[in-house]
C-alpha positions in Angstrom: 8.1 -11.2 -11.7 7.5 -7.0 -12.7 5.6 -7.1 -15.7 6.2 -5.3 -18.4 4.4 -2.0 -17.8 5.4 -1.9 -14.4 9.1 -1.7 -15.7 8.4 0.8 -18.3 7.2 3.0 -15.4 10.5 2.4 -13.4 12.7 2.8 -16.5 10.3 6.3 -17.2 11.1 7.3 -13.0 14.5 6.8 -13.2 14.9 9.0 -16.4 12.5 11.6 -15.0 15.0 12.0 -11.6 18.0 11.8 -13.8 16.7 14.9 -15.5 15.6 16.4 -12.0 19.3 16.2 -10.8 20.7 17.9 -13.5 18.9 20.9 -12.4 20.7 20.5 -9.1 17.7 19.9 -6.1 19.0 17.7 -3.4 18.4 14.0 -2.8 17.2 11.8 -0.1 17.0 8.1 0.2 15.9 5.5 2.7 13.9 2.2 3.5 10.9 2.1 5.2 9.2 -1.6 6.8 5.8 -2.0 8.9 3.0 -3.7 9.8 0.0 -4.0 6.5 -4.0 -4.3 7.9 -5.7 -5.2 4.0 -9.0 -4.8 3.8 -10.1 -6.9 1.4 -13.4 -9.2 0.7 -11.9 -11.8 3.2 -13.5 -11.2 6.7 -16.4 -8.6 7.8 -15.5 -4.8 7.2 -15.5 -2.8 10.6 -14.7 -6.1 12.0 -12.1 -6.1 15.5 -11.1 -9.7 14.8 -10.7 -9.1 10.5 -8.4 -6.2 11.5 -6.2 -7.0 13.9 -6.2 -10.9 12.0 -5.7 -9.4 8.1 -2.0 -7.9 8.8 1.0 -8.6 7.1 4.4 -6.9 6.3 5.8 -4.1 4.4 8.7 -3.3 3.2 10.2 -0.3 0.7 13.3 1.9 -0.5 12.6 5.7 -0.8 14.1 8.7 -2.9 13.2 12.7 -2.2 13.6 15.7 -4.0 14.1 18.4 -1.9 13.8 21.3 -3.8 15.0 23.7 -0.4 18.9 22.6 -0.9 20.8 22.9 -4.5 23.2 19.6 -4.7 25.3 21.5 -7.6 26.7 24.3 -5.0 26.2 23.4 -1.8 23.7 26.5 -1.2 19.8 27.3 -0.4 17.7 27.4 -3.3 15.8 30.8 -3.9 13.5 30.7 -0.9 10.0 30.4 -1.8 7.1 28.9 -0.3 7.0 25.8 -2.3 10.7 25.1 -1.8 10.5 25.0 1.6 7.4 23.4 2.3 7.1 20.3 -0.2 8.9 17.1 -1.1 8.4 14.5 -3.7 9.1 11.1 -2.6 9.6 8.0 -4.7 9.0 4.8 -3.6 9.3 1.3 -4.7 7.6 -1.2 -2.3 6.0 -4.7 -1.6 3.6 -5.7 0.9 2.5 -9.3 1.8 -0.8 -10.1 3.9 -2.1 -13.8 5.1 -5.9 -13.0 4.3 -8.4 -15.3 6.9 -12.0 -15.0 7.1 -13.2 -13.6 10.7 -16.8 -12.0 12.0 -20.0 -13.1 12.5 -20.5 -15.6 9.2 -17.5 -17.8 10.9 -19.1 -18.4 13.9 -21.4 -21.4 14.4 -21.4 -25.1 13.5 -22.6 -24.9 9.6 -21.3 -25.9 6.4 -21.1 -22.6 5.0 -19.3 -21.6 8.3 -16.8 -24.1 8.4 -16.2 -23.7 4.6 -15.4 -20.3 5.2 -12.5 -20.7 7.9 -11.4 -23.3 5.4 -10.7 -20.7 2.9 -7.6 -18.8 3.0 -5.4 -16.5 0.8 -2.7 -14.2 0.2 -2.5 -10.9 -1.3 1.6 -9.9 -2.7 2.0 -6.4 -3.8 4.8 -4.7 -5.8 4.4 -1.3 -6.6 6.0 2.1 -7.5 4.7 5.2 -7.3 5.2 9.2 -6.3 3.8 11.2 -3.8 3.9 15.1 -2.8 4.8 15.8 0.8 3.8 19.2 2.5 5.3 19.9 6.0 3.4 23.0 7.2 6.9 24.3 9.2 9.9 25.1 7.4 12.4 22.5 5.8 15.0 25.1 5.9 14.7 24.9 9.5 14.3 21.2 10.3 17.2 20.8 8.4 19.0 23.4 10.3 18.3 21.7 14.0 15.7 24.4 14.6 13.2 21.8 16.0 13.1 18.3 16.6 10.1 16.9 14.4 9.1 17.8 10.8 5.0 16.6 11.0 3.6 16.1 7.0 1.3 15.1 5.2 1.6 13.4 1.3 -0.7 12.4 -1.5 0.0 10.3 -4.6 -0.4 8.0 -7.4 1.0 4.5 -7.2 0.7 1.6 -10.3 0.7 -1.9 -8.6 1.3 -5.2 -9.5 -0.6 -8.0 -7.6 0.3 -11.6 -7.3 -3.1 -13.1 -5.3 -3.3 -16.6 -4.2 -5.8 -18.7 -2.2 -6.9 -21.9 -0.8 -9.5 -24.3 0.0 -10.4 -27.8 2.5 -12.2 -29.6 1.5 -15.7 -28.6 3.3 -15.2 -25.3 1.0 -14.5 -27.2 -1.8 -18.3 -29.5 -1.5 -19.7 -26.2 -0.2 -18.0 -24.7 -4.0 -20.0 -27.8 -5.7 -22.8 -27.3 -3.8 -23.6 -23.7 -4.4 -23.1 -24.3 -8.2 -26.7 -26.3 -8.7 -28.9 -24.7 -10.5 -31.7 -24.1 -7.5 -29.0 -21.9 -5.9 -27.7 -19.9 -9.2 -29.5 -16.9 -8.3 -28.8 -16.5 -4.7 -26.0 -13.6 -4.9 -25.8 -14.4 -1.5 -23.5 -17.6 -2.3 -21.6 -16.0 -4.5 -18.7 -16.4 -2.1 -18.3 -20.0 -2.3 -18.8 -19.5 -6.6 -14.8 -20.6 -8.5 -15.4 -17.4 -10.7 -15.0 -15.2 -7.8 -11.6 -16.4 -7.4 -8.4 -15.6 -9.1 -4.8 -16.5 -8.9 -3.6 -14.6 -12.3 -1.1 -11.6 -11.4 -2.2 -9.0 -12.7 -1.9 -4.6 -12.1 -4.1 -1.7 -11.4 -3.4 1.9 -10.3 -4.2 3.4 -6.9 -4.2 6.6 -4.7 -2.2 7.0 -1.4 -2.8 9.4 1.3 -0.1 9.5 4.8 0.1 11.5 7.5 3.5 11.0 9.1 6.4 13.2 10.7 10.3 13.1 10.6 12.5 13.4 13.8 16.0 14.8 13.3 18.5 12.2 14.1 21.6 13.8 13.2 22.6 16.6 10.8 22.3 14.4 7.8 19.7 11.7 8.8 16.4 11.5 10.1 14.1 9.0 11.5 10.2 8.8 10.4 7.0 7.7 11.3 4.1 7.3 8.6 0.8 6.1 8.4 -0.5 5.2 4.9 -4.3 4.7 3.4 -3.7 3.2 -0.4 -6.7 2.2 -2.3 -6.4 0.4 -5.1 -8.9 0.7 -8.0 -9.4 -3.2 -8.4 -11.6 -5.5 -6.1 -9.2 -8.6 -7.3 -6.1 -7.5 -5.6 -7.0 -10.2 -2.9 -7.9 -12.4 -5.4 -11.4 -12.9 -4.2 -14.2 -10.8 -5.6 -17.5 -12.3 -5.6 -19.8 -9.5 -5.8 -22.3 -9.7 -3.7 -24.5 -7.7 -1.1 -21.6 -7.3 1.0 -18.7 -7.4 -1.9 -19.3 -2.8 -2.8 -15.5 -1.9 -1.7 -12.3 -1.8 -3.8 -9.6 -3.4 -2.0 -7.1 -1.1 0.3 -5.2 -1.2 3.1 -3.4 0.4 6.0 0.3 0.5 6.3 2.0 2.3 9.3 5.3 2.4 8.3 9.0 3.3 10.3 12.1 4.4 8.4 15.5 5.9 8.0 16.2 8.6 5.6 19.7 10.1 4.8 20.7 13.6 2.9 22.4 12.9 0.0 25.4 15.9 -0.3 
């Protein structure tokens, strides 16, 4: 369920490009889907196996400004360097990723190994968010047919709402009883296997988003695109898993190469 704040921020969005339209810039809108890597406390970082085994799906629908075109006449809007270089893009998405440990640690015949592979969870992502797109050729002219492809490259804010969940066999459940004596209290090196590293409240946080992506003209009033996103979120419980230890320094984030369609709103 959107909480609260992250529907005050939609309700705010939506009045802000109400406003925007009034002064007449054209719109854009589309869907975008693709494949999510999160990098999260679950697995090793810089690990082939947590990378390629940490990726799940997602999905969004996508609004532009484009400040080149005025909707209100039909006509070019004075031409000036920002105008025909920059977009703002709106977004509203979710992502989903199945979250496994991999790496080194999971390898062998142990308890502590066999606890690990016995822990699994689930990081669910709604968020919304704006981003400033700058295409170093002309708009004016990709939107003409001048050329083909429209590379860019977009930073932005996003406020998320996470929905973490996890579980545990039972080897990770005694290893979670075992680690909880007090001869091992002080070994951070356990903290892993500890219950308060682990939650399944939802819960928000805000992060950045960088892409680097192109468009490809598909017809006069569509285009097709191609965009690779790094989104870091400024919360180390987005997984659900944060148990701070020697290997625990990184806020979560993730990788997200996304495909879309995107049509020109007359």
């Amino acid at each position: 369920m959107i909480n609260r704040k992250l529907l005050l921020l939609l309700i705010i969005a939506l009045s802000v490009q109400t406003i925007k339209a009034q002064l007449g810039f054209s719109h854009e809108v589309g869907a975008i889907v693709g494949p999510v890597a999160f990098q999260s406390d679950y697995g090793v970082n810089q690990n082939f196996d947590t990378n390629k085994g940490n990726v799940g799906i997602g999905i969004g629908l996508v609004h532009y400004i484009n400040f080149a075109y005025r909707a209100d006449c039909n006509c070019y809007t004075k031409d000036t360097y920002f105008n025909d270089h920059f977009k703002l893009r709106n977004e509203i998405s979710w992502n989903k990723t199945k979250l496994n440990h991999f790496g080194e640690w999971t390898h062998g015949e142990s308890q502590y190994s066999r606890a690990l592979i016995g822990t699994e969870g689930t990081a669910t992502v709604l968020d919304i968010g704006s981003q400033i797109e700058y295409f170093p050729y002309s708009i004016r002219d990709f939107a003409a047919g001048g050329y083909s492809f429209a590379p860019y490259v977009s930073l932005g804010v996003h406020y998320n709402s996470y929905t973490p969940k996890f579980e545990k066999n039972a080897e990770a459940q005694a290893v979670e009883a075992l680690v909880a004596t007090p001869a091992n209290l002080q070994d951070e090196t356990l903290n892993i296997w500890r219950a308060e590293s682990y939650t399944q409240e939802q819960a928000s946080t805000w992060s950045i988003v960088w892409s680097v992506g192109t468009r490809y003209k598909l017809t006069p009033l569509s285009d097709l695109l191609v965009d690779l996103r790094w989104q870091y979120y400024f919360s180390d419980w987005v997984d659900g898993l944060n148990h701070n230890g020697p290997a625990d320094k990184n806020y979560d984030w993730n990788l997200w190469l996304n495909f879309g369609y995107v049509y020109y709103l007359d």
